[in-house]
N, C-alpha and C positions, 0 to 999 in steps of 0.2 A: 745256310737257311734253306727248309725245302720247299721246293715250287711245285706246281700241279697246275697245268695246262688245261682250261676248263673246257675248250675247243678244240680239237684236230681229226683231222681223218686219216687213215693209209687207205687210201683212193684204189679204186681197182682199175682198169683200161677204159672201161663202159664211164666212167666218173670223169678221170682226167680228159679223155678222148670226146666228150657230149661237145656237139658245138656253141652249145651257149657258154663256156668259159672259155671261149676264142680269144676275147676282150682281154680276160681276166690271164692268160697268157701273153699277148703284148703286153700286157705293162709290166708283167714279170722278166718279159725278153726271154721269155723260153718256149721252147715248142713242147708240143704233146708226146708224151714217151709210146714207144713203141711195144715195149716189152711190160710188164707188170713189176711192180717197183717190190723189190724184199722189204719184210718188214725190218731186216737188220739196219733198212736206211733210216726208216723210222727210230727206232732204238737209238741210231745213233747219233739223230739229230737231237733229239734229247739229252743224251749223254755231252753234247758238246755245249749245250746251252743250262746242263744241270738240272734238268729236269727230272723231278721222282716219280711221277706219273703223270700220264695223258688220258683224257678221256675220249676215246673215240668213236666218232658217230657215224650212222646206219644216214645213207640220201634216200628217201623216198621219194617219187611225187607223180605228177601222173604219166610217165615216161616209162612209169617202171621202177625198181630198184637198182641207182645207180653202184648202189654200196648197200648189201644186203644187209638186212638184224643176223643173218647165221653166217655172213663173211667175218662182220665185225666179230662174231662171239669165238669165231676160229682166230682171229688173230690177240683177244685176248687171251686166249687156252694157250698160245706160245709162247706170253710173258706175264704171266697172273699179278704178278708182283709190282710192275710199269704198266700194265693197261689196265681199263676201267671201260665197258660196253655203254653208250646212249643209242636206245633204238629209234623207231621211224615209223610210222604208218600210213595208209594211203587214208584221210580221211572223206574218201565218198564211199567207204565200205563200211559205215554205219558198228554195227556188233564184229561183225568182222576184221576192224581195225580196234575193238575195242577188246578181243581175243587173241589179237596181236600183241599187242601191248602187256595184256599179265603174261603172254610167252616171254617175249623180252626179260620181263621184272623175274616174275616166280620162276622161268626154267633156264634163263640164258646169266639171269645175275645182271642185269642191266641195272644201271643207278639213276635213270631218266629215259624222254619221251622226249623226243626235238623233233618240230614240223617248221618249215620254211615257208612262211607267206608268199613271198614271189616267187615261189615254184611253183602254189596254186593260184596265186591270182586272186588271194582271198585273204582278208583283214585275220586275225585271229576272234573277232567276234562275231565272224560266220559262223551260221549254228551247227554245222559239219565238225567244227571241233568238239564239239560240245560233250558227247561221250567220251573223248580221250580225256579232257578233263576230269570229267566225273571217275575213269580209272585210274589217272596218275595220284587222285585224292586218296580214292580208295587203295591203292598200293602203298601210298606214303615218298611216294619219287616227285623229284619237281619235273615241270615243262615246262621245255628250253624252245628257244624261238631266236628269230632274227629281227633286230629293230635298227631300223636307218635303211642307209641307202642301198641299193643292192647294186653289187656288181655286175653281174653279167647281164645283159642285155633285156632286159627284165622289169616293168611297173615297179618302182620303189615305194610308191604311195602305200599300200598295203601294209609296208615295214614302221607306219609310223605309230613312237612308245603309245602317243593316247590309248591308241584303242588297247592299250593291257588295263587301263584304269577299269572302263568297264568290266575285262575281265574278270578282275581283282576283287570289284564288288562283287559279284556274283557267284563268284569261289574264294570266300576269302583263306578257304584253307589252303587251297592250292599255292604248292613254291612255282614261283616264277622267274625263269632264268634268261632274261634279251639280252643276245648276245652283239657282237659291232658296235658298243656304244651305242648306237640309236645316232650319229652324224648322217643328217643336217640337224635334228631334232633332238640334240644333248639335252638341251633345257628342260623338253619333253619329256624323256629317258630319268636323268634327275630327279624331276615332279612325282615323276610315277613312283619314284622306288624311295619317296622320300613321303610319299603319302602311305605305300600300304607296307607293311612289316615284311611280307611274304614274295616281294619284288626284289628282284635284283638287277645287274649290271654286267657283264663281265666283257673283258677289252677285245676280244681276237678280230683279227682282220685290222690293227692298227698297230703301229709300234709305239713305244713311251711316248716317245720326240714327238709322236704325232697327236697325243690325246688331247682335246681339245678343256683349255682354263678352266672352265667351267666343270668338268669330271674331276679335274685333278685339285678343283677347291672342295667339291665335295670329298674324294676320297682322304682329303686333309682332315675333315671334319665331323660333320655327323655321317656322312656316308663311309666310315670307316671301315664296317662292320658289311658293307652293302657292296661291293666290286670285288670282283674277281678276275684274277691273268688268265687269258688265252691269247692262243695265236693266230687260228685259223689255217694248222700248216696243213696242205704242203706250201700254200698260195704265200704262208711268210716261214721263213726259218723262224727257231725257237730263239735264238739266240739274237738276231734283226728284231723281233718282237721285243726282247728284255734291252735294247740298245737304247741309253738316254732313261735309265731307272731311275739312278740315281739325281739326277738334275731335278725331280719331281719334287725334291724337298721333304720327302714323307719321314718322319719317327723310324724308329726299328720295329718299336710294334705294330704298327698300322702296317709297312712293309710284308711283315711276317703274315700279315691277315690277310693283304691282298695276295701276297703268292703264294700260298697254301690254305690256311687257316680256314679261311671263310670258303672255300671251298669243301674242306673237308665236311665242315657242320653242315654247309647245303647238301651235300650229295651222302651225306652217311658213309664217309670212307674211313671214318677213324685213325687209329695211328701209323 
């Protein structure tokens, strides 16, 4: 059955190295790598958890780029076939994050547009997003987002699913991709992706065993169609993420949808 990882980065030094994932390293029990990690480790943590592709995403925020749009698009130029580019943009640069974003789509081949709330300390219905929107419609790519709690040391408020409702009204053509569940705020995350068409869900940053009842009654059900696998690697292996699949109780189809299927129809990756 093939999987496609809706979440991961190959992280560069500046990324793994920032100290706000200090936190997010104890509880992984590992320290910060000194050297710049190969993509072959990448590759192969895939290969060991079966994975056919990864999508990996571009850090922006106002630090900087931790993980550049033209790092990312070199590391899929090394594996065209297993990688897939999401890019980034700084959105207080107005037209200039909004001339970032069709680089990304029309010259880099990016399949999405992911900004992180608690990296700016801003709801996604700050109106600083608000051009990026109007370009990922206009491109035809979704925009991918964090909902729930944030790891590193960091306002989690801003992660909370409601505020996509508004967004949802207001673009209803725009695809909408919250990623981490949306925990504390599943119910929320739920609601949202169960009132607008164009909203989704997808797991990374939690493994099976960890999804909370509530996810896993919808992805039983009418949200079939509506959650997608990630991991969030490097921060979970691929394989720790897919641990406790099984016990979910899911159909063969609804399985196939969540680990590939309905990512492919989100992001236009076809066969």
């Amino acid at each position: 059955m093939q999987i496609i990882d809706a979440w991961a980065q190959h992280p560069t030094l500046r990324h793994m190295r920032d100290p706000m994932f200090e936190p997010l390293l104890r509880w992984m029990r590992a320290e910060a790598p000194s050297v710049e990690l190969p993509l072959a480790a990448t590759l192969g943590a895939m290969d060991h958890a079966g994975i056919s592709k990864t999508l990996l995403s571009a850090w922006v925020g106002p630090q900087g780029a931790l993980i550049s749009n033209d790092e990312v698009a070199g590391f899929v130029a090394q594996a065209p076939d297993r990688l897939v580019g999401v890019g980034s943009v700084d959105i207080r640069k107005g037209m200039v994050a909004v001339r970032e974003a069709r680089r990304c789509v029309e010259q880099l081949g990016f399949k999405a547009i992911r900004i992180l709330p608690w990296l700016w300390e801003a709801p996604p219905t700050d109106r600083r997003y608000y051009p990026v929107y109007v370009a990922c419609c206009e491109l035809g790519v979704p925009f991918c987002t964090q909902i729930g709690h944030a790891g590193p040391l960091m306002p989690s408020e801003v992660g909370r699913p409601i505020y996509l409702d508004q967004v949802a009204i207001d673009f209803p053509e725009l695809v909408i991709v919250g990623g981490h569940i949306g925990y504390p705020w599943t119910d929320e995350a739920v609601a949202v992706a169960t009132k607008h068409p164009n909203v989704y869900i997808d797991t990374s940053a939690y493994t099976a065993k960890r999804y909370p009842a509530q996810l896993v009654e919808f992805m039983r059900g009418r949200g079939r169609t509506k959650v997608l696998f990630g991991t969030n690697y490097p921060m979970i292996m691929p394989f720790k993420a897919l641990a406790g699949l099984d016990a979910l109780g899911l159909d063969d189809e609804t399985k196939a949808l969540f680990l590939a299927g309905n990512a492919r129809r989100v992001y236009g990756l076809g066969e």
